[in-house]
C-alpha beads as a LAMMPS data file, in Angstrom:
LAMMPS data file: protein, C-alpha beads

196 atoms
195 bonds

1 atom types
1 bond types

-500.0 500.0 xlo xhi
-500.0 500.0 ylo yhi
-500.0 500.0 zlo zhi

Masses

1 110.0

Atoms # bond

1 1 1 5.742 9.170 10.022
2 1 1 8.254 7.417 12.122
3 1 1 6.936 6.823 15.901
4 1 1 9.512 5.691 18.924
5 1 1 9.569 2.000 19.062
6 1 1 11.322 -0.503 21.595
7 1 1 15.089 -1.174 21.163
8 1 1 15.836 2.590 19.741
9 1 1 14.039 2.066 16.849
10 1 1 10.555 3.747 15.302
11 1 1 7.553 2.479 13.719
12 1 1 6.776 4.019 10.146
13 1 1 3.382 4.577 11.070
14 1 1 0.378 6.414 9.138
15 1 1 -1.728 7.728 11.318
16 1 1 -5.694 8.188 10.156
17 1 1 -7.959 11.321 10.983
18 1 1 -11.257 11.782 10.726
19 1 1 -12.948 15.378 9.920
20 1 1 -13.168 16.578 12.792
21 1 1 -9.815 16.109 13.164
22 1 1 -9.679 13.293 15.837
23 1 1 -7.556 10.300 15.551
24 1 1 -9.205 7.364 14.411
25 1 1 -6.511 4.818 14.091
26 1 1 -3.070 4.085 14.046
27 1 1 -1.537 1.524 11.443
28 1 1 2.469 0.233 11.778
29 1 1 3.777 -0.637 8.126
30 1 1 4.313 -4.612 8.171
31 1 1 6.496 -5.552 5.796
32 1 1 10.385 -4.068 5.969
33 1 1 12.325 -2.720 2.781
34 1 1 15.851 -4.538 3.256
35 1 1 16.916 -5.369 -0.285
36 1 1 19.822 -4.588 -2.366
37 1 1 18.771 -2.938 -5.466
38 1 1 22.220 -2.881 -7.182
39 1 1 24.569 0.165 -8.076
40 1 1 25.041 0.641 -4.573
41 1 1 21.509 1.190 -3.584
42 1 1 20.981 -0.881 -0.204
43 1 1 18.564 -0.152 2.409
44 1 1 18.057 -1.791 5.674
45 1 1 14.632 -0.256 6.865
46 1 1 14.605 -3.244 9.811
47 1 1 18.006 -1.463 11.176
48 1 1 15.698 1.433 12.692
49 1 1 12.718 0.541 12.104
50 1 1 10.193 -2.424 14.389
51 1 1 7.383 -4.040 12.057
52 1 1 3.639 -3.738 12.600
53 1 1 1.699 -6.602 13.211
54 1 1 -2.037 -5.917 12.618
55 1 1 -3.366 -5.296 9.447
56 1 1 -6.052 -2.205 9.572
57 1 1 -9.246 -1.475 8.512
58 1 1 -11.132 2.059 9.072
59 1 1 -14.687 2.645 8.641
60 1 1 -14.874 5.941 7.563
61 1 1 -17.438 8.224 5.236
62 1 1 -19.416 5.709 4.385
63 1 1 -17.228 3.389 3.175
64 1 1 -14.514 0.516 4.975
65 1 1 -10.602 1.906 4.173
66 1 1 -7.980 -0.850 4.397
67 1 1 -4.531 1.040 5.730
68 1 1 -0.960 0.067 4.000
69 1 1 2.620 1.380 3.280
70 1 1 4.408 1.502 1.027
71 1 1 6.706 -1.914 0.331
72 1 1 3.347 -3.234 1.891
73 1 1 2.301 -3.226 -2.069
74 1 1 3.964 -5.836 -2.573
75 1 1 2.190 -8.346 -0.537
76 1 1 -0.862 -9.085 -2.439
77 1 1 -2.038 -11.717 0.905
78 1 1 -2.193 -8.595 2.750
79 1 1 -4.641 -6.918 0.611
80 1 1 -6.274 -9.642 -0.074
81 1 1 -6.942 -10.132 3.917
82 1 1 -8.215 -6.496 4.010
83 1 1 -10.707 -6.801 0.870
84 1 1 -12.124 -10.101 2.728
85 1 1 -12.769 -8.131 5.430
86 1 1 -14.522 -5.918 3.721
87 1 1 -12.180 -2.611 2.623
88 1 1 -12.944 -1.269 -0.661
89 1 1 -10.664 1.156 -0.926
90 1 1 -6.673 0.968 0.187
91 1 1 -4.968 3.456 0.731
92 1 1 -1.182 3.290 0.345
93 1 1 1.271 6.246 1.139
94 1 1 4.731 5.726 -0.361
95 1 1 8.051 6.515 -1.259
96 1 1 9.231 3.974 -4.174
97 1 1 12.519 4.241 -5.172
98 1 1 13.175 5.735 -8.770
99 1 1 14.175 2.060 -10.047
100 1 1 11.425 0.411 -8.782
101 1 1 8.873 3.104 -9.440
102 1 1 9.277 2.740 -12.771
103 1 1 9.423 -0.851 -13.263
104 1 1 6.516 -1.662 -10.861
105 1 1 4.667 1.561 -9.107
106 1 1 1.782 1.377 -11.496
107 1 1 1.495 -2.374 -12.195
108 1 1 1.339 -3.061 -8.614
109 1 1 -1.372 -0.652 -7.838
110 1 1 -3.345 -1.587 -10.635
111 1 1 -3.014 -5.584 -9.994
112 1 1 -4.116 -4.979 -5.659
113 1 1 -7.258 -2.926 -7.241
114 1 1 -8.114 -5.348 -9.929
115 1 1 -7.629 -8.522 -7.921
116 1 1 -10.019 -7.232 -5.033
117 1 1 -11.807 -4.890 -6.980
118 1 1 -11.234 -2.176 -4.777
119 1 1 -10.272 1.567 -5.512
120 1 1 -6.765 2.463 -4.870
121 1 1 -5.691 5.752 -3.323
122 1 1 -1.460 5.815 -3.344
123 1 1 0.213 9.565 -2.561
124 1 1 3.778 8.983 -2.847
125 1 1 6.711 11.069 -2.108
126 1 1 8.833 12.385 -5.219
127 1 1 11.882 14.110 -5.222
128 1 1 15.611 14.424 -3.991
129 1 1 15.928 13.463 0.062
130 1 1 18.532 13.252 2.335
131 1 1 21.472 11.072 1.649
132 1 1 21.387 11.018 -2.167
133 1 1 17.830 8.987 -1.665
134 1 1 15.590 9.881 -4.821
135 1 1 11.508 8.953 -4.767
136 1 1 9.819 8.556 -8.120
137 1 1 6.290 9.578 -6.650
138 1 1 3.670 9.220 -9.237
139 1 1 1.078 9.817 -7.334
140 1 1 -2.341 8.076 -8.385
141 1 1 -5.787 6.938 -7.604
142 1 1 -7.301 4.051 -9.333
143 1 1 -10.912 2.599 -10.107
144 1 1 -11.724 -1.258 -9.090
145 1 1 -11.910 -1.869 -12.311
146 1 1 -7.924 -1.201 -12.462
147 1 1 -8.452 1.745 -14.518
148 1 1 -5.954 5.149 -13.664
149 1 1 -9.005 7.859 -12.359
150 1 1 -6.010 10.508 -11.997
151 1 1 -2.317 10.997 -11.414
152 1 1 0.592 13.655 -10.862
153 1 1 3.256 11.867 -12.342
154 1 1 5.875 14.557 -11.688
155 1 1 6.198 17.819 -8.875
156 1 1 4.476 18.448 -5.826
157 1 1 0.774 19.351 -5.989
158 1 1 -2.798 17.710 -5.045
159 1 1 -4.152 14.281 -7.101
160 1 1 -8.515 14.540 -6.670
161 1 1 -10.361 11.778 -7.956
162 1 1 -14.211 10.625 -7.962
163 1 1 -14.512 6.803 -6.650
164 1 1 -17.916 5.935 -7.246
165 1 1 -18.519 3.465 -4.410
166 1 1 -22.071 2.310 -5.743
167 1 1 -20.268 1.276 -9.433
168 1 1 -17.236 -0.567 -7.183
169 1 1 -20.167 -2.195 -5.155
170 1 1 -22.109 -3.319 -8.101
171 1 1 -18.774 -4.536 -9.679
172 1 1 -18.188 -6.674 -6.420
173 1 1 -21.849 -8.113 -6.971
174 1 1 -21.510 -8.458 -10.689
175 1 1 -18.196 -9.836 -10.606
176 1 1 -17.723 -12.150 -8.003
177 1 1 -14.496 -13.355 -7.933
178 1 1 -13.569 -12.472 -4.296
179 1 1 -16.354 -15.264 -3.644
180 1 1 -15.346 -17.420 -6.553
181 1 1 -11.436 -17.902 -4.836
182 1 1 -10.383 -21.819 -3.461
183 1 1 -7.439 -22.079 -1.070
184 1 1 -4.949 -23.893 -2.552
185 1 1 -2.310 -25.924 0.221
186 1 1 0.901 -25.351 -1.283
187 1 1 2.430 -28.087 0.701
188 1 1 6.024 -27.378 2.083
189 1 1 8.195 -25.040 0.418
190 1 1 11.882 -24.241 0.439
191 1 1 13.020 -20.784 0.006
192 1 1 16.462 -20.562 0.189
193 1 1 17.419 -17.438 -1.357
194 1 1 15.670 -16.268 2.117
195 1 1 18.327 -17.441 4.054
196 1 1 20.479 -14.245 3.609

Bonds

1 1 1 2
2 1 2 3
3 1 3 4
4 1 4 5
5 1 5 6
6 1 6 7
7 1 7 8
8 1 8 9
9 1 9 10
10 1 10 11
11 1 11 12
12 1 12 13
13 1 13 14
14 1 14 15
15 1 15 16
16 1 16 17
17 1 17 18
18 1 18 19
19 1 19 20
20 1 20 21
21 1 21 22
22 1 22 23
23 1 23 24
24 1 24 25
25 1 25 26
26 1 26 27
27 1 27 28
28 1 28 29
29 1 29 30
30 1 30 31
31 1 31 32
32 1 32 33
33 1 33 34
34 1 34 35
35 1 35 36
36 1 36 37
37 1 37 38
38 1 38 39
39 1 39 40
40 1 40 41
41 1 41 42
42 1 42 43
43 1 43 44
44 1 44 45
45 1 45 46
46 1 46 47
47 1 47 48
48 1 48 49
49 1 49 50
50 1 50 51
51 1 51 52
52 1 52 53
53 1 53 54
54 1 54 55
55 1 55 56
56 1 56 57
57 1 57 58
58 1 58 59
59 1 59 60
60 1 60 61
61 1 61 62
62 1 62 63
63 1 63 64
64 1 64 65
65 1 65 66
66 1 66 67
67 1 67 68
68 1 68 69
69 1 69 70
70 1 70 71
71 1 71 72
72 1 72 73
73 1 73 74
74 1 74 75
75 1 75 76
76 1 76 77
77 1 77 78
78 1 78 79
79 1 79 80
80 1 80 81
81 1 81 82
82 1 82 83
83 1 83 84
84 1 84 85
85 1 85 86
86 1 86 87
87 1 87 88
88 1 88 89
89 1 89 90
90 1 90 91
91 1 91 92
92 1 92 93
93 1 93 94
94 1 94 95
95 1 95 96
96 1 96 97
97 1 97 98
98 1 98 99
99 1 99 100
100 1 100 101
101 1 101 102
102 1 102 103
103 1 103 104
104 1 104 105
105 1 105 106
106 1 106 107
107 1 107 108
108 1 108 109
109 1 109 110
110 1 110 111
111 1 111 112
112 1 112 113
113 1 113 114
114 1 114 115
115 1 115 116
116 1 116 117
117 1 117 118
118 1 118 119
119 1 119 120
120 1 120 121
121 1 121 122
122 1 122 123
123 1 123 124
124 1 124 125
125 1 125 126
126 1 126 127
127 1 127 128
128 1 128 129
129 1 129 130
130 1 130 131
131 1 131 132
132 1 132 133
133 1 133 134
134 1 134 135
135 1 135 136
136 1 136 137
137 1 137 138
138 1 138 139
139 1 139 140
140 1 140 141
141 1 141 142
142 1 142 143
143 1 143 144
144 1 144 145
145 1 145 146
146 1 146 147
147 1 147 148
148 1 148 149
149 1 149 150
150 1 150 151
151 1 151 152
152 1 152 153
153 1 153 154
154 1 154 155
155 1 155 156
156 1 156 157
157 1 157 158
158 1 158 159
159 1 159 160
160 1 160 161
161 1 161 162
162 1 162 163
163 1 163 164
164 1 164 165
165 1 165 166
166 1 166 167
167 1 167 168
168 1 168 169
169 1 169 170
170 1 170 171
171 1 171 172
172 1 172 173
173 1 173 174
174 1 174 175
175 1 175 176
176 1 176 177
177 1 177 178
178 1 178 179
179 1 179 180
180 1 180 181
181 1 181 182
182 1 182 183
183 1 183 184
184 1 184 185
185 1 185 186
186 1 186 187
187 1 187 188
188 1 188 189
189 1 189 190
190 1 190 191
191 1 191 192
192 1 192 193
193 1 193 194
194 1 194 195
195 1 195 196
């Protein structure tokens, strides 16, 4: 949901509840979606729209919840900070464009739960929007072990799924990898097809 900001602009913020229905934390989507997908489709999310800064982490029913949105997805450091901190599950609310939905909705959901093995919870918006803007929704929850535990791929309804946090546990025991990871110094780099 979009929150006033400084400079006229608004956060796109998800805001977490706990069941009693109190507010247990606020998280501010990092990472802005300006790109230029072709056939006309441009968006400039950073033209309204002020960047988080804090990752987020809820503790919450017995288990630790790491918060993203959205383009978020497509920063694996981010959920790689969040599983080393201890979430096992991420949640990530979205609204994917049709052409990137289908190329890379699922892949990228699966590859953040395999690579932490952590269960991934992703509603996403479908449908036709405002301005011509289409969503591709596909709405899904997924198993640490990368597997697809359920899904509405098309329509509005409600996606339930059974994450079994002693089997993603025991997988993060079994299956060390998280612990198993070197840092690797990349040494400078040059990116200049960021220099838009």
């Amino acid at each position: 949901m979009p929150l006033p900001a400084a400079e006229n602009r608004v956060t796109n913020t998800c805001l977490v509840y706990g069941p009693d229905g109190s507010c247990l934390a606020r998280y501010d989507k990092m990472h802005l979606f300006d790109v230029d997908l072709g056939d006309g489709q441009v968006y400039r999310e950073s033209d309204y729209t002020a960047a988080g800064d804090e990752p987020l982490i809820v503790e919450m029913l017995d288990m630790r919840v790491g918060i993203t949105v959205c383009y978020d997805l497509r920063f694996p450091e981010l959920y790689r900070r969040l599983a080393l901190n201890g979430a096992e599950v991420f949640t990530v609310p979205s609204a994917f464009t049709v052409s990137t939905g289908r190329a890379h909705w699922e892949v990228l959901l699966r590859a953040r739960a395999i690579e932490n093995l952590a269960a991934v919870i992703a509603p996403a918006q479908v449908g036709h929007h405002a301005g011509g803007r289409v969503t591709y929704g596909h709405s899904t929850i997924i198993s640490p072990w990368g597997e697809i535990l359920a899904s509405r791929r098309e329509g509005n309804g409600v996606v339930v799924g059974e994450i079994d946090l002693d089997e993603l546990r025991g997988r993060r025991r079994d299956f060390p990898a998280l612990c198993h990871r070197r840092w690797i110094d990349t040494g400078p780099v040059q990116m200049d097809f960021c220099s838009k």
